[in-house]
N, C-alpha and C positions, 0 to 999 in steps of 0.2 A: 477194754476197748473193743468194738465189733469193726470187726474187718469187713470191708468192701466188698462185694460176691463180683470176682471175676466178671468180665463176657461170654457170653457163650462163646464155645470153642466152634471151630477155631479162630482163633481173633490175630487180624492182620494190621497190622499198625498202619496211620495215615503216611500218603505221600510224602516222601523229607525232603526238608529242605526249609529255612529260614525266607532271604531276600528272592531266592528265585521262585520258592511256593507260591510270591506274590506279586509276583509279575501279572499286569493286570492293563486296563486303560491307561493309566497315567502314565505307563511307561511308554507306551505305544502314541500316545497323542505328543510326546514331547520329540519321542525320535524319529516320529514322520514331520515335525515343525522345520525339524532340522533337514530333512530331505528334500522337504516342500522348498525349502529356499535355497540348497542348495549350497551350503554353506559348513565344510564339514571340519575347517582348520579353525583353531581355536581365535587365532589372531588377525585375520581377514577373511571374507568370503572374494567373491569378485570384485565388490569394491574395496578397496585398502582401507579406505579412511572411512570402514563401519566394520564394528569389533562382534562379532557374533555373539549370544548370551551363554549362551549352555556353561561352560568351564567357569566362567568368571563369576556368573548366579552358585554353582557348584559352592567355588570356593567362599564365596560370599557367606553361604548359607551353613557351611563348617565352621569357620570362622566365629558366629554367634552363637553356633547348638556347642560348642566346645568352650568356648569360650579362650579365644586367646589373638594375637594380633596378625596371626601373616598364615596363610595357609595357603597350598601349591598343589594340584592334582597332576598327577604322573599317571604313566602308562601303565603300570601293575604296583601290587604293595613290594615285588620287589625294589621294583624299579626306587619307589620309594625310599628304602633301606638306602640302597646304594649312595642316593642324593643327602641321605642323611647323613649317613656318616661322611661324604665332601662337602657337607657343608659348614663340621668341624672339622675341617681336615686333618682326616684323622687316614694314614696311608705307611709304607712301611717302616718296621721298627715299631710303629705301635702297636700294643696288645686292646684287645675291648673282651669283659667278663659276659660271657652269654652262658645262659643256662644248658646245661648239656639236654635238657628233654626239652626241644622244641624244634620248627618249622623250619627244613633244610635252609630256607635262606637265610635266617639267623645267620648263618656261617658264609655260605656261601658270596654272602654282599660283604663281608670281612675280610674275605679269603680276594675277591678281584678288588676292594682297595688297597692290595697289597699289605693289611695288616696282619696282624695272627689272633684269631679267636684263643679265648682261655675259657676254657668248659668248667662250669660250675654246676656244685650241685642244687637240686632244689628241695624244697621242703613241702609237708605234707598237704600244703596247699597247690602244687604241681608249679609252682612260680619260685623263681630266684631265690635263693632262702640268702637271708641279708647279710649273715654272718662270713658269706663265704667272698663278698671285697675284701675285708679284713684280710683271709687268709691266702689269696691268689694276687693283690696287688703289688705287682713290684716298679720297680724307676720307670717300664715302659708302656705300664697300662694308662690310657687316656681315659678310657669311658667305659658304661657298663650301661648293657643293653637288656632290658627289662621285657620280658613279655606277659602280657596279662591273657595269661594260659586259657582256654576256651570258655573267655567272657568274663573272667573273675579277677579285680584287681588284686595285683601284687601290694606289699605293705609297702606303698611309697614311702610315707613318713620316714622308716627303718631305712629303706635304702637310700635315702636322699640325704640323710645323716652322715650315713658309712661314705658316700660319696664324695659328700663336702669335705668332710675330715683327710680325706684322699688327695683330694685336687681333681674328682674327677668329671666328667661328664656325664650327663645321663639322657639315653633314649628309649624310649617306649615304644615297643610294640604292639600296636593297638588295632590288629590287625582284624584280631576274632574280640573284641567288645568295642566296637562304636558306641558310643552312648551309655557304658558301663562305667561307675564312678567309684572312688574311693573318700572316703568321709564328706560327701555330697558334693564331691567336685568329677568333676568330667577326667577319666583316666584320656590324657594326650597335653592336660596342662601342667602336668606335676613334672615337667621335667625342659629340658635344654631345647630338645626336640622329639616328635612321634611322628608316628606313620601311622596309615590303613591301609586297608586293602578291599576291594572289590570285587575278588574275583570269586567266582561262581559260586563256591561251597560257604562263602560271606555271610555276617547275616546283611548286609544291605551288598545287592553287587548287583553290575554291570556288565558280568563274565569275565572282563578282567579292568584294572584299573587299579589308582592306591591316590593317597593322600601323603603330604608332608606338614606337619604343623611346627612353628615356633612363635616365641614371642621378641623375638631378639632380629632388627633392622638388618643387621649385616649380615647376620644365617641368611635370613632368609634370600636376601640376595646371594650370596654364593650359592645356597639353593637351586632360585631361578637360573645360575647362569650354569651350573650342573648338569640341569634339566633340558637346557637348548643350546647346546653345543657354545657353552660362555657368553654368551646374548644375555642383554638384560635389558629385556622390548621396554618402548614409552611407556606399555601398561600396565608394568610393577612398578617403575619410577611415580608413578601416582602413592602408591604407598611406602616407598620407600628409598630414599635417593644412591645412587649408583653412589658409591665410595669403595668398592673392590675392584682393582685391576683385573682384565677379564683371563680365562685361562681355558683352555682345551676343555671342552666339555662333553658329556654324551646326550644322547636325543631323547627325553623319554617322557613328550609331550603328553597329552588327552587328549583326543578329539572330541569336537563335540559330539558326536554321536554315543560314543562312551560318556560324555558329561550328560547327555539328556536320560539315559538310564537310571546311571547312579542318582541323579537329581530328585528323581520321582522314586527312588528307593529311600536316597537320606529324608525326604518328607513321610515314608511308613515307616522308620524304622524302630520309633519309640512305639511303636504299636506293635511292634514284633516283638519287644523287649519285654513289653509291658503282659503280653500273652504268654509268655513263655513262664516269666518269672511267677506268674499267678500260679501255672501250673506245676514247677519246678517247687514252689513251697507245699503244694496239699500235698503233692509227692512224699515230702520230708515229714508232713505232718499226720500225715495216715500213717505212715511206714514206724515213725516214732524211733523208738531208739533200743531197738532190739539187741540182744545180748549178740556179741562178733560183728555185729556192724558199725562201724564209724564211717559218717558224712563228713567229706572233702573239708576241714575247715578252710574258711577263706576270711584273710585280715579285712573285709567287707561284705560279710553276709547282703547286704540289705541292697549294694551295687552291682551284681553279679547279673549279667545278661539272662542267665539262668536254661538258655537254650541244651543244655548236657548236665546232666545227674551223673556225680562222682560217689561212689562210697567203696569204705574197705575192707576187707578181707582179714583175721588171720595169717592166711598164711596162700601163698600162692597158687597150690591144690586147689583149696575150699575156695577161692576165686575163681580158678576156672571149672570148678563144679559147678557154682553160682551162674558162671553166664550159660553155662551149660544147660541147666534150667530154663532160664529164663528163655537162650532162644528155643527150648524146645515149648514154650509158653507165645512166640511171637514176639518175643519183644525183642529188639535190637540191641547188642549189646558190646560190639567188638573192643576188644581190650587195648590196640593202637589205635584210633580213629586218626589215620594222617601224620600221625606224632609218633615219633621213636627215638631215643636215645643218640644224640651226633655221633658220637663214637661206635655204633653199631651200622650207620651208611657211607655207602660204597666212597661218595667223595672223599671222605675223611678216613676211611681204611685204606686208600691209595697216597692219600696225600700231595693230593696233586692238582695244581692251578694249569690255564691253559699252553702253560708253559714252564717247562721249568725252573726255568730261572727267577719265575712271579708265586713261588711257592713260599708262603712264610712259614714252611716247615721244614724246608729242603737242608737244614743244619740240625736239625732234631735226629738222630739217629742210635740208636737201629728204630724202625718206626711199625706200627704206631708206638711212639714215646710216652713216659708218664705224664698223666694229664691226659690223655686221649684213648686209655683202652676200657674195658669193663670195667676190670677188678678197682679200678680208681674211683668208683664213684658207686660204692655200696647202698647208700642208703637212696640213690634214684633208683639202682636194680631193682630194692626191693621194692619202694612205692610203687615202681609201674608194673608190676608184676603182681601185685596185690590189689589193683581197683578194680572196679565196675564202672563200666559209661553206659549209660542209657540217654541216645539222643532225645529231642523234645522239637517238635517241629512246629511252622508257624499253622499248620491244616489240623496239627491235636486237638482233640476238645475235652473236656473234663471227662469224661466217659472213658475215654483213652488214658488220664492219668490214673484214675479208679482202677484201671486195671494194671496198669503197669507197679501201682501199690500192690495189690496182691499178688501181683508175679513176682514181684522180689519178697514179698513175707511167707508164698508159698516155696520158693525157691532155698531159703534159708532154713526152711521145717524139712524139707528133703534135703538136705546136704551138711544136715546138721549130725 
């Protein structure tokens, strides 16, 4: 096989960044429309009885590329979370199984519905390993929250199994793959309920913002009334009729000015995917399958947003020789990009909700308790401690993967 000849030195990777690399007209023509009229709440401008577009075309437009029946745009992907899990009320006494290596708000939208996260470990695809409902469910777990780790579905099938067999719930976090699927279905139907997220480091975003999806009339209504302080306006009643008593809610609307962003994002975003993933495979496929490296398996090679190249290491050293390499080659490489293990941040080394008497660990003692320190979840230590991330941005061009192939096969011949 004849290797690629590098760039000339020195070679500086393109601008990063996914949805905000392409921030362009469309985004600008949609949220000066909104300016233009004036009109920046979702559910009346000046006049009452005219409904503004932006959020409602939003959700409309999710709803079809997902494919599923009831869809809600919130004010961030946390916000999201939050609404999700009230919309199974799911609150305390109850446990929900979340992956210990993912996006603090995993926990943190668990920890203010008053329930208690249960840290699990993942598998060498950096997603839920399925095995581990089985082993962490007891009387009090309701659900188990799935994240499909930076663009790459989780094995739903597997876990929608282990689920059922449970009695439990399932949510998706779909935060980092919009438009990323599992056995050619869209990751955000395979499950009770999903979320997204919009916010800046996205691949489709709006700086901040989030999505809720279900396919089920009565979620989706406690949903909505989650979302606007227990409201359940005339204009979800079109799809779905009110049959929940209304209850104390939080506020965590979209504006349209947030909807006019995302809007002219979810119309690029297959084209983000679709570039990424082009390049994310010559990647793989130059690079081939050199002796000590193994590529990230993922239970859907062919769905994977493909915006980050995973691969492993040996042994922890020779990974961070590897990135060592690499970035003295230019090439990006950081070994946490945003993600670190729950049990190694600060919220959950305190244990502490904003009060303490809303802490679902304030009886766990001495703390951190088993189930929450390092030594409990040996084989995430070692996978995160053994990869290589090479971002992939929506400004890369094939030139830029050519090299970033040889800077990992040169990196591997020096640190070999």
């Amino acid at each position: 096989m004849s290797l690629p000849a590098p760039l000339p030195a020195p070679w500086s990777p393109p601008p990063a960044g996914l949805g905000s690399a392409a921030i362009g007209a469309e985004e600008e023509k949609l949220a000066l429309d909104v300016l233009r009229r004036g009109e920046l709440f979702r559910y009346y401008g000046d006049d009452p009885a005219h409904a503004p577009p932006m959020v409602s075309s939003l959700e409309q437009e999710f709803r079809e590329w997902i494919g599923v029946n009831f869809a809600l745009a919130t004010s961030s992907g946390t916000a999201a979370l939050e609404v999700a899990l009230a919309s199974l009320a799911i609150g305390p006494d109850d446990e929900v199984i979340v992956p210990a290596w993912s996006w603090l708000s995993c926990v943190t939208a668990i920890v203010r519905m008053g329930a208690r996260p249960v840290l699990a470990e993942i598998d060498a695809s950096l997603n839920l390993d399925p095995a581990e409902i089985d082993r962490l469910v007891t009387p009090h777990t309701r659900a188990v929250l799935v994240v499909h780790y930076q663009g790459a579905a989780a094995d739903m099938a597997a876990i929608n199994d282990r689920a059922e067999a449970h009695g439990l719930r399932v949510i998706e976090d779909c935060a980092e793959a919009p438009g990323a699927s599992f056995r050619e279905r869209c990751v955000g139907c395979w499950s009770d309920v999903a979320i997204y997220s919009f916010q800046h480091n996205k691949p489709m975003t709006a700086g901040e913002g989030g999505m809720f999806v279900t396919n089920d009339s009565r979620t989706y209504e406690r949903a909505v009334r989650m979302h606007d302080l227990g409201q359940f306006r005339p204009h979800h009643e079109q799809f779905a009729a009110a049959l929940e008593p209304a209850f104390s809610g939080a506020q965590y609307r979209m504006s349209e000015l947030t909807a006019a962003v995302a809007l002219a994002q979810r119309r690029k975003v297959d084209a983000i995917m679709a570039h990424c993933r082009e390049l994310h495979d010559h990647i793989i496929a130059t690079v081939g399958e050199p002796a000590d490296l193994t590529w990230r398996p993922l239970p859907d090679p062919d769905g994977t947003f493909g915006f980050e190249l995973y691969f492993y290491l040996p042994t922890a050293d020779r990974a961070a020789a590897v990135r060592a390499s690499l970035a003295a080659q230019g090439v990006p490489c950081q070994q946490r990009t945003g993600t670190y293990p729950q049990y190694h941040r600060p919220h959950l080394l305190t244990g502490r909700a904003h009060h303490p008497g809303l802490s679902p660990f304030r009886d766990l003692r001495p703390w951190p308790a088993p189930g929450y320190r390092a030594k409990d979840f040996p084989r995430t230590e070692d996978l995160t401690r053994r990869f290589v991330a090479v971002p992939i941005g929506w400004r890369y061009q094939p030139e830029d993967a050519d090299h970033i192939a040889a800077a990992i096969l040169t990196a591997l011949a020096e640190t070999a």
